[in-house]
C-alpha positions as CSV (number, residue, x, y, z in Angstrom):
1,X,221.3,-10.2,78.8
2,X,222.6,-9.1,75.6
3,X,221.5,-6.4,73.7
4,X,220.4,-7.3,69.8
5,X,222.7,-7.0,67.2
6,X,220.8,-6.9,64.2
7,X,219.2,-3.9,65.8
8,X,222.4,-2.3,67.3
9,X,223.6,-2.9,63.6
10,X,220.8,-1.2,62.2
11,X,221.0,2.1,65.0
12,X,224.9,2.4,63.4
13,X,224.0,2.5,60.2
14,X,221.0,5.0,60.4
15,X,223.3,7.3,63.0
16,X,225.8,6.6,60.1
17,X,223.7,8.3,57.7
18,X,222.6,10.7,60.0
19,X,225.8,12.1,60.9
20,X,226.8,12.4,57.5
21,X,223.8,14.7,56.9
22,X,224.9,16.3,59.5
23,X,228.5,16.9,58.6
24,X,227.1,17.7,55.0
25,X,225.2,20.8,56.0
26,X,227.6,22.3,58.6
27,X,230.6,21.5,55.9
28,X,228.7,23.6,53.4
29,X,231.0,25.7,51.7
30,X,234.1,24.8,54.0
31,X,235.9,22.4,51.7
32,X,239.1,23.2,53.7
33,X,238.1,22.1,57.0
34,X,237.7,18.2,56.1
35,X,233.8,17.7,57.3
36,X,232.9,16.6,53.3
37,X,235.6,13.7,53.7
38,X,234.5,12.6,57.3
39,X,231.1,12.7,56.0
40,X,232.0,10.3,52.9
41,X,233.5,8.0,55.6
42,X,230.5,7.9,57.4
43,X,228.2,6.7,54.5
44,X,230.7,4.1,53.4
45,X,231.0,3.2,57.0
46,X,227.3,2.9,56.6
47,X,227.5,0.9,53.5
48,X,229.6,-1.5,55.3
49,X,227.1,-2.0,58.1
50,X,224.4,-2.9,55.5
51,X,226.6,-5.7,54.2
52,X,227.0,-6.5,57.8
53,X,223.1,-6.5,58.4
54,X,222.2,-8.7,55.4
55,X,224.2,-11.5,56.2
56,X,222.3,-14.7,55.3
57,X,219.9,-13.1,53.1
58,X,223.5,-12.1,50.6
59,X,226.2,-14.4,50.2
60,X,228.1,-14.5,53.1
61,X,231.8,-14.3,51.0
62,X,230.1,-11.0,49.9
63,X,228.6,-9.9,53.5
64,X,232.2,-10.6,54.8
65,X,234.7,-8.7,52.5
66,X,232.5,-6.0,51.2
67,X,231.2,-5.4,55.0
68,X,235.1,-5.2,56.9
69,X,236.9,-3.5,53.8
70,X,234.0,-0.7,53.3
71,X,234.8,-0.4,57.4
72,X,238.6,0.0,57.0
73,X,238.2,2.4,54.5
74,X,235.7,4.5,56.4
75,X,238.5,4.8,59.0
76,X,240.9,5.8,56.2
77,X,238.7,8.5,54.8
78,X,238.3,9.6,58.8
79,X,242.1,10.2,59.0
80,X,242.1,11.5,55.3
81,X,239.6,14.2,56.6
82,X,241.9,15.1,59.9
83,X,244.6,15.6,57.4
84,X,242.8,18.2,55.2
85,X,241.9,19.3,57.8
86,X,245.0,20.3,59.7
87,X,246.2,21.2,55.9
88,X,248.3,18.7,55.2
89,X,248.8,17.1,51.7
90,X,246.5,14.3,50.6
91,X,248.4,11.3,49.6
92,X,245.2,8.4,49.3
93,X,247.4,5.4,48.6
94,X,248.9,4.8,52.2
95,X,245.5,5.4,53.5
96,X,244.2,2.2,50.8
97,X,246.9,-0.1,52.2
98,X,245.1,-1.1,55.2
99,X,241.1,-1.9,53.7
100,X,243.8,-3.8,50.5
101,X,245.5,-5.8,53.2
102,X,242.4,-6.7,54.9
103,X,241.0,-7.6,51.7
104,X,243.3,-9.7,50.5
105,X,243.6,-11.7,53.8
106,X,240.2,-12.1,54.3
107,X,239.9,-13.6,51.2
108,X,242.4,-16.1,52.3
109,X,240.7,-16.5,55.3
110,X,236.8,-17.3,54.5
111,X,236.6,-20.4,56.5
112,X,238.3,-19.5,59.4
113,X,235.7,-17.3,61.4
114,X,238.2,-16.6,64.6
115,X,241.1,-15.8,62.2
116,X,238.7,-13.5,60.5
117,X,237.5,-11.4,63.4
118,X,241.0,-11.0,64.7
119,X,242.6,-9.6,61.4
120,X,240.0,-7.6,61.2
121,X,240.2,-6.4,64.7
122,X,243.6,-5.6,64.2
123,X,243.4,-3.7,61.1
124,X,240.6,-1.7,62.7
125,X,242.9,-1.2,65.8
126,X,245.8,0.0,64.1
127,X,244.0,2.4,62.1
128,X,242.5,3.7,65.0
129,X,245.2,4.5,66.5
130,X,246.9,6.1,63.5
131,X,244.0,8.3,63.8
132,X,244.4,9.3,67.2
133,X,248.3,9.4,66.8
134,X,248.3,11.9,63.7
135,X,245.8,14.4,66.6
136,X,247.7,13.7,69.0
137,X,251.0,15.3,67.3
138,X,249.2,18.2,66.0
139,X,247.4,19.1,69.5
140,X,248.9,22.4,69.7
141,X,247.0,23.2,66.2
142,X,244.0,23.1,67.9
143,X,242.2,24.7,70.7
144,X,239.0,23.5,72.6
145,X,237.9,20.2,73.2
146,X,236.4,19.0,69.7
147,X,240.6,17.6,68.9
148,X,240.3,15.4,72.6
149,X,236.6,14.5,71.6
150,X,238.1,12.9,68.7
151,X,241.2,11.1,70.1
152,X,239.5,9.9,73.2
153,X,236.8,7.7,70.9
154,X,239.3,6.4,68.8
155,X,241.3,5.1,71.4
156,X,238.4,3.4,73.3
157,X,237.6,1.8,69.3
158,X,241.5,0.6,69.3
159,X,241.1,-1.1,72.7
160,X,237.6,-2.8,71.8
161,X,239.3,-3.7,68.8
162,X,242.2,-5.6,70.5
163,X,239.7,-6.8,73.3
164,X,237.6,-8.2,70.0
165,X,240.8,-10.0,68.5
166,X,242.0,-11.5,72.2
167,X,238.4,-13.0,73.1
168,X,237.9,-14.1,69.6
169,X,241.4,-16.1,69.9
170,X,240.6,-17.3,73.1
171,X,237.3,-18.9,72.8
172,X,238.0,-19.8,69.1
173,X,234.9,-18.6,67.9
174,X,232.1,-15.6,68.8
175,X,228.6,-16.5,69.3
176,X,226.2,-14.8,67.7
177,X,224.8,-12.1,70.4
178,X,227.6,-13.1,72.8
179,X,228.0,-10.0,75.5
180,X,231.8,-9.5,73.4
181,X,229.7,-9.1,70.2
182,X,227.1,-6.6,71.6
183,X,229.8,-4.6,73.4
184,X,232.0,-4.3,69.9
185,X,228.6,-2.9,68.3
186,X,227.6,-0.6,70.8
187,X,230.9,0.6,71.6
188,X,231.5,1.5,67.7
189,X,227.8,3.5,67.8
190,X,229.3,5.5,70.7
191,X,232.2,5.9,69.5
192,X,230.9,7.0,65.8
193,X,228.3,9.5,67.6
194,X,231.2,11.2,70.0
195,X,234.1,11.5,67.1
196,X,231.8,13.1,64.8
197,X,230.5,15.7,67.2
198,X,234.3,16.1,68.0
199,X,235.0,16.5,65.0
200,X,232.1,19.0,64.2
201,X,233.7,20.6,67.0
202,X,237.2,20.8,65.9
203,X,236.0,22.7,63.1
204,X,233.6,25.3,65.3
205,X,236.7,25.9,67.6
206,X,238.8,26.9,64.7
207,X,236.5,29.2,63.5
208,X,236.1,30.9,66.4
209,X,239.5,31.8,67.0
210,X,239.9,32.5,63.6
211,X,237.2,35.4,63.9
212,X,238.2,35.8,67.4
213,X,241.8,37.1,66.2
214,X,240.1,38.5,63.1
215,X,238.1,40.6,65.5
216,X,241.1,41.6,67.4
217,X,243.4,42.0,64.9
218,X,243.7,45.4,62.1
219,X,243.3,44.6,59.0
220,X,245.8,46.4,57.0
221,X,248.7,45.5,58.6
222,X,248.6,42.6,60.9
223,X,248.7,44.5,64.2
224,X,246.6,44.3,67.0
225,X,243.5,46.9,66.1
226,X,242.9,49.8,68.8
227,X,241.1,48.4,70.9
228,X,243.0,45.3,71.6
229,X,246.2,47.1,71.7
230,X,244.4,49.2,74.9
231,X,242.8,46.2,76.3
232,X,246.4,44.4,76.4
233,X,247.9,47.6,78.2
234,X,245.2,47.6,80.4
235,X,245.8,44.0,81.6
236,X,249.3,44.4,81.4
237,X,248.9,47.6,83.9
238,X,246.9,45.6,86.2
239,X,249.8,42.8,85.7
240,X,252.6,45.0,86.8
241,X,251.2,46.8,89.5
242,X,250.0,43.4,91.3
243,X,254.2,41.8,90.6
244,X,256.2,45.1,90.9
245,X,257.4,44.8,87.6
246,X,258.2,47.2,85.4
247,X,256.3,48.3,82.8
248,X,257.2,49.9,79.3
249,X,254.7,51.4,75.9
250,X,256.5,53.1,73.1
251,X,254.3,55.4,71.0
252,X,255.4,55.1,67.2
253,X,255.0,57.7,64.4
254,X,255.9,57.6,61.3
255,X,257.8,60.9,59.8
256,X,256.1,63.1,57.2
257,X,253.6,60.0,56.5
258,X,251.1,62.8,54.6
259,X,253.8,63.2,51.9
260,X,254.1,59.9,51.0
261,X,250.3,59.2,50.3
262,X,250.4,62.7,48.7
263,X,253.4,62.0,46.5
264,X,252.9,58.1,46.1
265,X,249.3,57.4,46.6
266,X,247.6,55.8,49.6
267,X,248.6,52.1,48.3
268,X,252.2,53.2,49.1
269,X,251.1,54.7,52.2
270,X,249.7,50.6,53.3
271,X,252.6,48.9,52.0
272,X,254.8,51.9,54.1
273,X,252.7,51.0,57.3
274,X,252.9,46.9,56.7
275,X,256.5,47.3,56.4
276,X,257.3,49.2,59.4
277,X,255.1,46.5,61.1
278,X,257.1,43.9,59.7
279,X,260.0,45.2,61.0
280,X,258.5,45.9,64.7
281,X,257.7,42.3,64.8
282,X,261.2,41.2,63.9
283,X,263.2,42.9,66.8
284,X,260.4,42.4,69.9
285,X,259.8,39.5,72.1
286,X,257.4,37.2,71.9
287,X,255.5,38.7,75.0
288,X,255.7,42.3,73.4
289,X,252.3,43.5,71.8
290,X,252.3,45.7,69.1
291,X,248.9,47.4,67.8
292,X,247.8,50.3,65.5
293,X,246.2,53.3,67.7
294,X,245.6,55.2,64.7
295,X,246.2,56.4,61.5
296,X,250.3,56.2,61.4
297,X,250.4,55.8,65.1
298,X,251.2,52.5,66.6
299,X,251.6,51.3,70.3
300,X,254.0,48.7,71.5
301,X,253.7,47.6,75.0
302,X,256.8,45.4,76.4
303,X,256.1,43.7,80.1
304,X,258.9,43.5,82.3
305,X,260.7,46.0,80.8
306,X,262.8,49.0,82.0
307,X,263.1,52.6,81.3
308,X,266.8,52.0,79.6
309,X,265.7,48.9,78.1
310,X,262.5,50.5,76.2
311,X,264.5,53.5,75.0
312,X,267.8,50.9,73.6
313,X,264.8,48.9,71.8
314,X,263.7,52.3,70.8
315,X,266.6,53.6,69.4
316,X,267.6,50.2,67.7
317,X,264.0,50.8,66.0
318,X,264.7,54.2,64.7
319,X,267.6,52.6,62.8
320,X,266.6,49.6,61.4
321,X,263.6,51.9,59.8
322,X,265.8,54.3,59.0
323,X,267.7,51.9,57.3
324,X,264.8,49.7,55.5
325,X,263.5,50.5,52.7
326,X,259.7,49.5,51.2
327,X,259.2,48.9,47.4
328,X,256.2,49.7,45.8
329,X,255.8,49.5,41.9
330,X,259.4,49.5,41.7
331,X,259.8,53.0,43.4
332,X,262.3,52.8,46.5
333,X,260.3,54.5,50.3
334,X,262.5,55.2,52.5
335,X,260.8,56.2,56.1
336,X,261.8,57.7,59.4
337,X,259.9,57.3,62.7
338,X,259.4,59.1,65.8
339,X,259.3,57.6,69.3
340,X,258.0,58.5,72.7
341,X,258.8,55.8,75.7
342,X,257.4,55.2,78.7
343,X,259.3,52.8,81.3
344,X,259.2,52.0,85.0
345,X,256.9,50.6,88.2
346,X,253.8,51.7,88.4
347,X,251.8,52.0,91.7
348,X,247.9,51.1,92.8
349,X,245.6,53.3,91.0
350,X,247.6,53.9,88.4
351,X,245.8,53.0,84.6
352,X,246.6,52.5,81.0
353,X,245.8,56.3,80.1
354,X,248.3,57.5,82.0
355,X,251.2,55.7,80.5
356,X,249.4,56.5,77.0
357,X,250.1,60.3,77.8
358,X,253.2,59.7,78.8
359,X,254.6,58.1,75.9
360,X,252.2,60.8,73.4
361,X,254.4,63.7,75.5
362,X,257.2,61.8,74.9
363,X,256.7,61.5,71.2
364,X,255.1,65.2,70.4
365,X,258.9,66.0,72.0
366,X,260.5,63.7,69.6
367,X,258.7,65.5,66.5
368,X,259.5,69.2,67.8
369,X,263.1,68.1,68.3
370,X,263.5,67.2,64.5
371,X,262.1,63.3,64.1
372,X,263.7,60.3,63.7
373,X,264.3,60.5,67.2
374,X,263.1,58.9,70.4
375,X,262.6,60.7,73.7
376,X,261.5,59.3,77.1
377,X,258.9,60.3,79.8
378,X,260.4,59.0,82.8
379,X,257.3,59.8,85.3
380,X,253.7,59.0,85.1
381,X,251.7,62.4,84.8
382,X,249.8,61.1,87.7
383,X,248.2,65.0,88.7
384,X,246.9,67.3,86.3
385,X,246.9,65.9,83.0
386,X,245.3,62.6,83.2
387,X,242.7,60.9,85.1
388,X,243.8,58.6,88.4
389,X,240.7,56.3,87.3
390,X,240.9,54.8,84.1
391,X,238.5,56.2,81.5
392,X,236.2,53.2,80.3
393,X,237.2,52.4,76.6
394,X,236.0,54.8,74.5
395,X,232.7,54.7,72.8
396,X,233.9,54.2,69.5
397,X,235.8,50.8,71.2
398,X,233.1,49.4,72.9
């Protein structure tokens, strides 16, 4: 029992249509993300279908190359999309070659129904896969499931594409409503329905760890904000009590900071505090965190990291601020900072405040000693002047 084409063909090209709306309104004023081109391809994909579905009431040279080369190009406007969308530059003339080609040998090929169905199938295979090929290089662009989605349903459309061309040169010609026929048609409706809710999907993920590190990020300069600097030293604490390995925070100041936005105005007090990010980020690892605690103060916290190898990083930082210097509106700013470091093994019990006082003694040491300095806490404060439970995050944090 087969299921009816000129209805299956029908269900495409409304879910066509549909989907496009779709695409439409969540696109709205995200011209970047692609979801305007996929949508195009899906109303040209549905234009091709309705060539498809009046076949014998149009003539048939017209049903066949308007129907297949409105199809190929729906597939190229589907890859043009995942290209704006992962920001690449549009270039629409290799994505024409493949509905041209088919074109131009479909016109040579009007009489020959089985050598139709398998150039067709072909093209339609190969530009499937380019598809999934392009997603599958830029996977580590994307996160979530929505990229997968995509790739996965345009796979299965190259393999019922090649399946198409093989029983089609086989049996020499496909009967109207044969099982092949209906399985080609109802695959493609699946496959339309799950790549376009992928790629809806692609686009939600994105945006979601876009506000995600928006969220967790400080504005001004980049940096981790306050409280995801203290959430990170939290779960590194927990980290490196569980492993035994050491554990290191510097506390940053920057010297005499008041004076600069008194003498050069609070613009050159942000390019100041972007620069000495800038230059933080340069010289730690790519497991090292840094994030602004407040004002002028800024954490860094450096896993599996020792006493002596915190206070060398330290001291190396001192210099290479010492030594850069910021422009703004052609004036030269010259900065110093102060440093206070933290570094060792911590035991059960032990929390992120604690090694936040520790490096905050170390540094209100460093700025009674002169500045431009760094000095080291070697030992928690683990009686007296902290907490043994970690204080929840602080109001203003939660």
């Amino acid at each position: 029992m087969h299921a009816d084409v000129p209805t299956l063909m029908a269900t495409i090209l409304l879910a066509s249509l549909t989907m496009a709306a779709v695409m439409l309104v969540v696109g709205w004023g995200m011209r970047r993300e692609g979801l305007q081109i996929w949508a195009a391809g899906l109303a040209v994909h549905a234009a091709g279908y309705l060539f498809f579905a009046l076949r014998g009431q149009i003539d048939d040279t017209l049903s066949i190359l308007a129907g297949n080369t409105l199809a190929s190009l729906a597939l190229a406007l589907l890859l043009a999309a995942v290209w704006r969308f992962y920001g690449a530059a549009q270039h629409w003339a290799p994505l024409l070659v493949a509905p041209a080609l088919l074109l131009a040998g479909l016109s040579q090929l009007l009489d020959n129904f089985s050598a139709r169905i398998v150039l067709s199938s072909l093209v339609f295979a190969g530009q499937s896969c380019a598809l999934a090929w392009v997603l599958h290089q830029r996977r580590g662009e994307t996160v979530g499931r929505g990229a997968r989605l995509v790739m996965a349903g345009m796979v299965v459309q190259a393999l019922l594409m090649l399946l198409r061309a093989t029983a089609s040169a086989q049996e020499g010609q496909l009967l109207h409503g044969s099982a092949m026929q209906s399985a080609t048609f109802l695959g493609t409706l699946v496959v339309l329905l799950v790549t376009s809710l992928g790629f809806i999907f692609m686009t939600k993920e994105r945006a979601d760890e876009t506000n995600r590190v928006l969220a967790a990020a400080d504005p001004l300069t980049g940096a981790a904000n306050r409280r995801s600097i203290i959430e990170a030293l939290d779960r590194d604490v927990g980290r490196a009590i569980r492993t035994r390995e050491p554990l290191a925070l510097m506390m940053i100041d920057l010297d005499h900071f008041k004076r600069i936005n008194d003498l050069h105005g609070h613009l050159a007090g942000d390019a100041v505090l972007r620069g000495l990010v800038s230059v933080l980020r340069q010289r730690i690892r790519a497991q090292d965190i840094v994030g602004r605690y407040g004002g002028e103060e800024f954490l860094v916290v450096l896993p599996d990291t020792t006493l002596a190898g915190v206070q060398r990083l330290a001291e190396d930082l001192c210099r290479a601020v010492a030594a850069h210097t910021v422009v703004h509106r052609g004036q030269r700013l010259a900065v110093t900072v102060s440093i206070g470091v933290y570094g060792g093994r911590l035991d059960p019990g032990d929390s992120w405040d604690l090694l936040i006082h520790a490096a905050d003694s170390a540094l209100y040491r460093a700025k009674n000693a002169g500045r431009n300095r760094v000095e080291t806490t070697p030992v928690l404060p683990r009686t007296g002047t902290a907490s043994s439970h970690p204080e929840t995050l602080p109001a203003s944090l939660q």
